[in-house]
C-alpha positions, 0 to 999 in steps of 0.5 A, spaced: 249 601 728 249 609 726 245 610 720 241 605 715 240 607 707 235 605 704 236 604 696 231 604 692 226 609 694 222 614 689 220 621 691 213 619 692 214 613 697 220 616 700 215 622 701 209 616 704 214 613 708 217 619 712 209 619 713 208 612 716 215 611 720 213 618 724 210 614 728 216 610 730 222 610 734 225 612 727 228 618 724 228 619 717 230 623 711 232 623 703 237 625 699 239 624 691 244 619 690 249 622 689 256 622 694 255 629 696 248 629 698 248 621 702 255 624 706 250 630 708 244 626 710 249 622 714 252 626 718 245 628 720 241 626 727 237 622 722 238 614 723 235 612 716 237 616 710 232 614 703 234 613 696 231 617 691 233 612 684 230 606 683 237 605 679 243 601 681 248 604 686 255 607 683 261 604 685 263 609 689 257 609 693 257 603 695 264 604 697 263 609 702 257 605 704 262 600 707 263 603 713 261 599 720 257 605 722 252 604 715 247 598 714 245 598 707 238 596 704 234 595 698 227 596 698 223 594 691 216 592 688 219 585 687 227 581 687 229 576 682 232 570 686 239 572 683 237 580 686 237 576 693 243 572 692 248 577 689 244 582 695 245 578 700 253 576 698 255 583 697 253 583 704 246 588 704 243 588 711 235 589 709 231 586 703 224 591 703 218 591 699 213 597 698 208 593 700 210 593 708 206 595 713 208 600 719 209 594 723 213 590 719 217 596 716 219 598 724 222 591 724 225 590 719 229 597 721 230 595 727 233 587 725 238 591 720 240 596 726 242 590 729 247 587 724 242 582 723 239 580 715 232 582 713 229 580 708 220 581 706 217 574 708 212 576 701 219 575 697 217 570 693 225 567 693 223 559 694 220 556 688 212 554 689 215 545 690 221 549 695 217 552 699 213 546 701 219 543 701 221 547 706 216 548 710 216 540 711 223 539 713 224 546 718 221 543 725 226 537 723 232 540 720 232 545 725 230 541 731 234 534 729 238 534 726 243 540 727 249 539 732 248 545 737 256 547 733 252 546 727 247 551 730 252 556 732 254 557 725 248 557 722 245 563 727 251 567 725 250 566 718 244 569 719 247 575 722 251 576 716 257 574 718 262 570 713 267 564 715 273 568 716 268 572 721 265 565 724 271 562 725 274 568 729 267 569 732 267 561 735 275 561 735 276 555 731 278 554 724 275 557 717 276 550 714 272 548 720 267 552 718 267 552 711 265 543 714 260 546 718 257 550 713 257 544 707 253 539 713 248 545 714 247 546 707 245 539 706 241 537 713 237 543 710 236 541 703 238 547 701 243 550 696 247 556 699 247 560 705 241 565 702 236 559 703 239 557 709 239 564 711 231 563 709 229 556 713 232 559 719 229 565 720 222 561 718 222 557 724 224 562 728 218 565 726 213 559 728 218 555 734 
């Protein structure tokens, strides 16, 4: 991967967090959210380029964000349950929040670096009975109950990739996936792709 733009920045954190990933493999820079600025930064050595605007990304940003060489986050103070799902499905790499410390931050940085979806563990996306819920039934969905092309399936779902992508990645059907992706939804006790995403990366957390 080339660069990552984090959305969501003010000129106050943006300012904090330069400070904080000094101390990383990471380098960094910030730009106005305009199309002329972003393209500036970019063609920079920097391999993260912030935001300034708490507001939406325009159309024609988020165009040009859809290159193989741009990973696109958001970081916020909090998400709704929808702002994760439409985020996730419009295919943005990395959930933050302003509340991360430097350790977390390098690894969310380094997990979107590496195609892999991100998303801050204190996002309250679960509701307070899905979460025990969850936490029950990882160790034995995760472990029992998927079949090893089950499995496969819900690893590269994890990375962002979608059943056309899936399909050519396992060469076999996407209607084979779409199969695969309906059984794993239900043996997980979930309801779309951004839960499934979720439970997995918890037990890879405490397996």
């Amino acid at each position: 991967m080339g660069h990552i733009v984090l959305a969501g920045c003010n000129h106050i954190y943006s300012e904090g967090l330069k400070i904080i990933l000094a101390t990383t493999e990471h380098t960094l820079d910030s730009c106005e959210l305009n199309l002329e600025d972003i393209q500036s930064k970019l063609s920079g050595a920097q391999d993260v380029v912030l935001l300034n605007s708490d507001k939406g990304i325009s159309e024609d940003i988020k165009t040009y964000l859809q290159t193989e060489e741009i990973v696109v986050g958001y970081i916020a103070s909090k998400y709704t349950k929808s702002e994760v799902d439409t985020s996730i499905e419009e295919g943005v790499k990395g959930l933050l929040t302003f509340n991360m410390d430097t350790l977390g931050l390098n690894f969310a940085l380094n997990s979107m670096m590496q195609n892999r979806i991100f998303v801050d563990p204190h996002i309250d996306y679960f509701t307070a009975n899905r979460q025990e819920e969850a936490a029950d039934n990882i160790s034995y969905a995760m472990q029992l109950r998927l079949t090893s092309r089950e499995y496969e399936v819900l690893k590269l779902m994890a990375k962002g990739q979608k059943n056309n992508e899936i399909s050519k990645e396992l060469n076999i059907k996407e209607n084979t996936v779409k199969n695969h992706v309906s059984s794993v939804l239900k043996k997980l006790n979930v309801h779309n792709r951004v839960e499934a995403v979720l439970t997995f990366q918890n037990h890879q957390k405490i397996s």
